[in-house]
C-alpha positions as CSV (number, residue, x, y, z in Angstrom):
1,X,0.0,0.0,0.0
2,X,1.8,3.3,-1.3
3,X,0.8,6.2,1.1
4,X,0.8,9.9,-0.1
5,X,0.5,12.6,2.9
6,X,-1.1,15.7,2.9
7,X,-1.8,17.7,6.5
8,X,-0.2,15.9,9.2
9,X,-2.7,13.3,11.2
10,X,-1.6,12.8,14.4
11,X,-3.9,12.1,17.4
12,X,-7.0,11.6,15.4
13,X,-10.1,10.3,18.1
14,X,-11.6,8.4,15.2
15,X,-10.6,7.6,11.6
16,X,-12.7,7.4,8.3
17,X,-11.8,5.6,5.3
18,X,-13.7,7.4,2.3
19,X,-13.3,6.0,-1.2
20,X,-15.6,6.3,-4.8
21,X,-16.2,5.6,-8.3
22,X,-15.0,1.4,-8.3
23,X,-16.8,1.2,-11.1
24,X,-17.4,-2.6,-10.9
25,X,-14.1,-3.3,-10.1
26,X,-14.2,-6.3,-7.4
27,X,-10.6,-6.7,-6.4
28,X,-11.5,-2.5,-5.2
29,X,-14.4,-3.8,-3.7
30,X,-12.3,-6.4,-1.7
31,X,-9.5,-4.0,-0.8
32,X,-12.4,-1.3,0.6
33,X,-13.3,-3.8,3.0
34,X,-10.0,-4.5,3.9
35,X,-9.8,-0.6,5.2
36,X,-9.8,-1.7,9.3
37,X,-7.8,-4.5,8.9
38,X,-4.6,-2.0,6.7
39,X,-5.6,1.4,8.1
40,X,-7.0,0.6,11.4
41,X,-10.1,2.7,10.4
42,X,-13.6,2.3,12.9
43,X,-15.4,3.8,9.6
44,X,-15.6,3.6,6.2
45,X,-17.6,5.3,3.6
46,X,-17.8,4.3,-0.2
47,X,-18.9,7.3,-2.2
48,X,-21.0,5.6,-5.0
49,X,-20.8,4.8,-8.6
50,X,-20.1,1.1,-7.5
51,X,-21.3,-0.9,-10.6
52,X,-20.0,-1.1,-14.0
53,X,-21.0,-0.7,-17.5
54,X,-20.5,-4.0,-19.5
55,X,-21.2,-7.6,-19.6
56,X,-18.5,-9.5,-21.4
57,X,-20.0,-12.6,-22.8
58,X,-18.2,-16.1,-22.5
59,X,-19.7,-18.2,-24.9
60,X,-19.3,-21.8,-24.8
61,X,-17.6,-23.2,-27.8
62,X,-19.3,-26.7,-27.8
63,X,-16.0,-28.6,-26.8
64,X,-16.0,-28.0,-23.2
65,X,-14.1,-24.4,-24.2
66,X,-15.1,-20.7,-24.2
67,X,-14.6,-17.6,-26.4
68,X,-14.7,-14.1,-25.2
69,X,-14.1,-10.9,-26.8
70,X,-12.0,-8.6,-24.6
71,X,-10.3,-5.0,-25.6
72,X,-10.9,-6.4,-29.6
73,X,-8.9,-9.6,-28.9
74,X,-10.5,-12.9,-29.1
75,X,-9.5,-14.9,-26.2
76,X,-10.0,-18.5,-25.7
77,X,-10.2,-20.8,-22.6
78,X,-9.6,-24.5,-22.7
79,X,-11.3,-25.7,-19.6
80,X,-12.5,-24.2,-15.9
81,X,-9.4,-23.0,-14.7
82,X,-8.2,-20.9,-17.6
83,X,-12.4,-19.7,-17.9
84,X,-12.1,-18.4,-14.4
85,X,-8.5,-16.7,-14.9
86,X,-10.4,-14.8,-17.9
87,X,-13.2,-14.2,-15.6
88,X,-11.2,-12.5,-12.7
89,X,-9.4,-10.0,-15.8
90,X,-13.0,-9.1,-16.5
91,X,-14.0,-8.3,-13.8
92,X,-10.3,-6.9,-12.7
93,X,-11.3,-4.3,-15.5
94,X,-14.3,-3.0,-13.9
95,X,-17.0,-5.7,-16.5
96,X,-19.1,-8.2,-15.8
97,X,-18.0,-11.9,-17.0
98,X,-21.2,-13.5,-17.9
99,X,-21.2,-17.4,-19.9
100,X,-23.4,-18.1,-22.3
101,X,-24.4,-20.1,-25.3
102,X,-24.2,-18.6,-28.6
103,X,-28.0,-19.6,-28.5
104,X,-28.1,-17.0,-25.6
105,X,-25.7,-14.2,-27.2
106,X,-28.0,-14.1,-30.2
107,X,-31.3,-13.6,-27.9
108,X,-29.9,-11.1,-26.4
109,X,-28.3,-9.1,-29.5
110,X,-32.2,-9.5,-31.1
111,X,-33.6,-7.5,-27.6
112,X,-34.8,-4.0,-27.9
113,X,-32.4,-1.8,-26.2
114,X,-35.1,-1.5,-22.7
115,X,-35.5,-5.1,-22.9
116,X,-31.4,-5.7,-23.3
117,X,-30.6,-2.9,-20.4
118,X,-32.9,-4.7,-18.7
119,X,-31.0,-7.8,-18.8
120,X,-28.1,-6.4,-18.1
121,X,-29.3,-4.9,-15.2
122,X,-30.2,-8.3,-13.7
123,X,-26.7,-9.4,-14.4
124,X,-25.0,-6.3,-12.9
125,X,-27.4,-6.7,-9.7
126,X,-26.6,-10.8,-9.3
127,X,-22.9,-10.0,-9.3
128,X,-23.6,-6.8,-6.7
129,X,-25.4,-9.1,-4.3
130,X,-22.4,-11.6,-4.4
131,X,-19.9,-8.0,-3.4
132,X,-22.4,-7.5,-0.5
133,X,-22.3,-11.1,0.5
134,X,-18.5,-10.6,1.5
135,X,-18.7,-7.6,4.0
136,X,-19.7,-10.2,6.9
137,X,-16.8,-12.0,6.3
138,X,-14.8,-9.2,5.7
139,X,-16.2,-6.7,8.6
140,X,-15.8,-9.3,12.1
141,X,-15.2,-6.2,14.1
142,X,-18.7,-5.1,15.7
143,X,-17.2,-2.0,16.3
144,X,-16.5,-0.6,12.2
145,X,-19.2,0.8,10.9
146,X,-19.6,0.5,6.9
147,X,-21.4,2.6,5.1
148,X,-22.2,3.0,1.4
149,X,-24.6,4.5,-1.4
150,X,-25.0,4.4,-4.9
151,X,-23.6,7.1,-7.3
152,X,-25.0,9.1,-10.3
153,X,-23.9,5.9,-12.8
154,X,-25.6,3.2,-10.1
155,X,-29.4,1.9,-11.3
156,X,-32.5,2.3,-9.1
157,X,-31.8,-1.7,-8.1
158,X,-28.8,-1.0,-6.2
159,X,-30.7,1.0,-3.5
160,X,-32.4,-2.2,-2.1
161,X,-29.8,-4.5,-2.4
162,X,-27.7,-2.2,-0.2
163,X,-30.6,-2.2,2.1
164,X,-30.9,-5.7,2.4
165,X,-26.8,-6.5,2.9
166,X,-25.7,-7.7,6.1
167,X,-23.0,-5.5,8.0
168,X,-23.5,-2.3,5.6
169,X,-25.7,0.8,6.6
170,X,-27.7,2.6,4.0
171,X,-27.0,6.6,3.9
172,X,-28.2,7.8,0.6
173,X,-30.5,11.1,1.4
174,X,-30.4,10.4,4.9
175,X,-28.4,12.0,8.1
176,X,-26.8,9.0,9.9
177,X,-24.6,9.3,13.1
178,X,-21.5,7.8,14.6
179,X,-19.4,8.2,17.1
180,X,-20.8,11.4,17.6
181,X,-20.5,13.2,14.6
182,X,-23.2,13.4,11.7
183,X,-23.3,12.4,8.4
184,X,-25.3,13.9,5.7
185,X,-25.3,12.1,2.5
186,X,-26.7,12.3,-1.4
187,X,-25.4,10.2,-4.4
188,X,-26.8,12.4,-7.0
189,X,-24.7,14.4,-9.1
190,X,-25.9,17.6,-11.3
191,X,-26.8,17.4,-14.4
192,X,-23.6,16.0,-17.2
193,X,-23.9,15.3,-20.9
194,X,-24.1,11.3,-19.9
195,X,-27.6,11.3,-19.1
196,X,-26.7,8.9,-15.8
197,X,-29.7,7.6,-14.0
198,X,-29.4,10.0,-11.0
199,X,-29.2,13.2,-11.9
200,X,-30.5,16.5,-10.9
201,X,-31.2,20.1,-11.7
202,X,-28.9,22.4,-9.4
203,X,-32.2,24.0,-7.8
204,X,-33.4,20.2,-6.5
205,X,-29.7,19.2,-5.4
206,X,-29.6,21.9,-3.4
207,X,-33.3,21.2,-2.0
208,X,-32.5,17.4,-0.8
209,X,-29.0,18.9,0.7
210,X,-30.7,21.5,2.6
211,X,-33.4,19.4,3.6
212,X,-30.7,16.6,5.0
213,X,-28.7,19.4,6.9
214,X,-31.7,21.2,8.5
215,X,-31.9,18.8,10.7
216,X,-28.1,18.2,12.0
217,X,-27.5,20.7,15.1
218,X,-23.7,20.9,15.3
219,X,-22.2,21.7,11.8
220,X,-18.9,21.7,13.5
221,X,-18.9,18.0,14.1
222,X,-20.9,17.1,10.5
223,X,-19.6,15.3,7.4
224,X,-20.9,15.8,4.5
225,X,-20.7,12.6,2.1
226,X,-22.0,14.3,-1.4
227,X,-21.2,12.4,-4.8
228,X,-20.5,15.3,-7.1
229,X,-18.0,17.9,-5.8
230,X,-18.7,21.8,-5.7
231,X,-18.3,23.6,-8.5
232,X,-15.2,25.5,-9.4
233,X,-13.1,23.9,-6.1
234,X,-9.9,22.4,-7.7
235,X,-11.6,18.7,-6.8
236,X,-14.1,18.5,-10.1
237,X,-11.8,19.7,-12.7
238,X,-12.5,17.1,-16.4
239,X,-11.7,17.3,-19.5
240,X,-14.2,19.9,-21.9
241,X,-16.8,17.4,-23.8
242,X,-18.1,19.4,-27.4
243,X,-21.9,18.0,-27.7
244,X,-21.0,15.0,-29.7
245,X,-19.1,14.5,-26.4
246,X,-15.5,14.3,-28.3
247,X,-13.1,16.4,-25.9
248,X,-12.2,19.3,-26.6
249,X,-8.2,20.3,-27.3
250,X,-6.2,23.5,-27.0
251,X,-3.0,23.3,-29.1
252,X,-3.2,19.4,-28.9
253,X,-4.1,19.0,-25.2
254,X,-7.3,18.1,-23.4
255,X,-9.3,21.9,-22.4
256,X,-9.8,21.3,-18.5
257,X,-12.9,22.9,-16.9
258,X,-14.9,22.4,-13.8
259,X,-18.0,20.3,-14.1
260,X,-19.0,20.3,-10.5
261,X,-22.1,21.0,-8.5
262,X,-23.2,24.9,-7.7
263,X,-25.8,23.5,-5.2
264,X,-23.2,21.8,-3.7
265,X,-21.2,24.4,-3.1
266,X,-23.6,27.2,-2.4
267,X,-24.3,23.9,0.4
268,X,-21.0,24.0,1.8
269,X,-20.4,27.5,1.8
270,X,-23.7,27.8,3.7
271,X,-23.4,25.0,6.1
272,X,-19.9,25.1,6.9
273,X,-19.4,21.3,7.6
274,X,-16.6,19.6,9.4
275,X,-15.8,17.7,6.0
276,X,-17.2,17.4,2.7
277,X,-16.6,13.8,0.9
278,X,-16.8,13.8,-2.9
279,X,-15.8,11.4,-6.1
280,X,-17.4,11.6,-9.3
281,X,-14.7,13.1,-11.3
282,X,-11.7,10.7,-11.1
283,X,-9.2,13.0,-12.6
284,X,-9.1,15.9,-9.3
285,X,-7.5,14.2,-6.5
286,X,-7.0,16.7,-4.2
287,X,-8.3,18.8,-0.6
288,X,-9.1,22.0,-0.2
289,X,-11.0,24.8,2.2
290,X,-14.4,26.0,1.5
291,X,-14.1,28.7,4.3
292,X,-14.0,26.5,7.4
293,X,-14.7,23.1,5.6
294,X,-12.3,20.9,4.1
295,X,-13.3,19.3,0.8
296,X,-11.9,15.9,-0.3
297,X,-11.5,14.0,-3.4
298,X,-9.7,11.1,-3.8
299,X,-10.0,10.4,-7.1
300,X,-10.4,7.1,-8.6
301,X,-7.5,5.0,-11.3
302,X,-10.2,1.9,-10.9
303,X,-9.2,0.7,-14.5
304,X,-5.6,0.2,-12.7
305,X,-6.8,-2.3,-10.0
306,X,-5.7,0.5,-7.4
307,X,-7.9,2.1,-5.1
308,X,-7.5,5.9,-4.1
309,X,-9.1,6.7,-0.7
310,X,-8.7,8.7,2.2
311,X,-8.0,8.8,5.3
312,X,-10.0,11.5,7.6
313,X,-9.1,11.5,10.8
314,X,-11.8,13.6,13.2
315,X,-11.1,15.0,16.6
316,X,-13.3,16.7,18.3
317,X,-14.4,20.0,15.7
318,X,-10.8,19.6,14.1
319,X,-10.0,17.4,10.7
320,X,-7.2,16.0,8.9
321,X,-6.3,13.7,6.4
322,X,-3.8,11.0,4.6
323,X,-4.4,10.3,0.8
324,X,-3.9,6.3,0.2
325,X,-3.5,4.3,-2.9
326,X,-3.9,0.3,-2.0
């Protein structure tokens, strides 16, 4: 586990693990869980945007064999132990490995596109529900506290299943407390030129934040776990999409501009929080102050098989933090 520092943390009463945007990627999924075990943490919190995008089809060949199609390379697998080393890549890369018949692959090809999201969906959800099944075995400590919620990218099925997993707590639009501090938390994002399935207009973000944070009495000792970070902050800085959503270049290089939240941070400013937790846009690791609240965001590399969190360590009204890469 390489460590990268920012503020000193020294004397922290309690320490939070915070890390986003896994994207389907189980071996991240795994290593989250691992959090108290490598960083000694008593709670974590996974930001959303936990599924993936894809179902990579292994297709029996007839002869006790599969075929897959992976990055435009055929790949084949002589028997179950080379089928499952495929199977761990896919998933390793953020997909879902699915087998099949080429009886099935053609069904599936002939759906509409509802009807084939559909069953994709039902696919993505199986292989959720097996993640979930792990944090039992993972989480033996009583004492760690794991919370998570789904992202902008995650479908409305994700919601229940999180609901029903043993050893995690629901916190998506809802104030949850620990240790006493408060957590207020809301996977939505703002509007982007993805059409996601949770997404926003800035003027109902900001209505679910402030209806979360009415209710929490002492902002000094209150996270705030928000998906999408606050516009304009150093921490949601992407490259420009034109509306065919090519990026846009400058002399050859990718034109960087914010694409965060303005609910968001008209929230923070407003509130003044502890801490503000935020992923969404992978490529702005980085902390910074929002008058008295300090503003995360780890970032993500999930196509690398690494994990970017952070470390927030919470004393009293006082905060600091450790970036980690595991």
């Amino acid at each position: 586990m390489g460590i990268f520092t920012g503020r000193a943390s020294r004397g922290g009463s309690l320490r939070l693990y915070y890390a986003s945007d896994i994207h389907g990627t189980e071996v991240l999924w795994r290593k989250f869980l691992r959090a108290p075990e490598v960083y000694k943490a008593s709670v974590l919190v996974m930001g959303g945007d936990l599924t993936g995008k894809a179902v990579v089809p292994l297709v029996d060949d007839g002869s006790g064999g599969w075929v897959a199609q992976l990055f435009g390379q055929r790949v084949e697998a002589a028997g179950e132990e080379e089928v499952t080393k495929v199977e761990d890549r896919v998933r390793a890369n953020g997909m879902y490995p699915h087998r099949m018949t080429r009886d099935e692959v053609d069904r599936v090809a002939a759906l509409r596109p509802e009807a084939r999201e559909e069953w994709f969906e039902v696919v993505m959800l199986d292989t959720f529900a097996k993640w979930l099944e792990l944090a039992p075995k993972r989480l033996t400590d009583p004492a760690v506290r794991c919370f998570v919620m789904p992202g902008n990218d995650d479908p409305p099925g994700v919601d229940l299943a999180i609901e029903r997993a043993d050893r995690i707590e629901a916190c998506d639009d809802r104030v949850v407390e620990f240790d006493g501090y408060t957590m207020v938390s809301l996977g939505y994002s703002n509007r982007t030129p993805f059409d996601s399935p949770r997404e926003l207009d800035e003027e109902e973000l900001l209505a679910r934040i402030e209806a979360l944070a009415s209710g929490v009495d002492n902002m000094g000792r209150c996270v705030f776990n928000l998906h999408v970070p606050p516009f304009d902050s150093g921490l949601d800085t992407a490259p420009e999409l034109d509306a065919d959503l090519t990026v846009v270049t400058v002399a050859g290089q990718p034109s960087m501009a914010p694409c965060g939240s303005t609910a968001v941070r008209e929230a923070i400013e407003r509130y003044q929080p502890l801490v503000s937790l935020h992923g969404h846009v992978h490529e702005s690791r980085g902390a910074n102050q929002i008058g008295r609240t300090l503003c995360i965001n780890p970032g993500s590399d999930y196509h690398t098989g690494r994990i970017s969190g952070c470390l927030v360590h919470l004393a009293e009204e006082k905060a600091n933090y450790q970036f980690v890469v595991g």
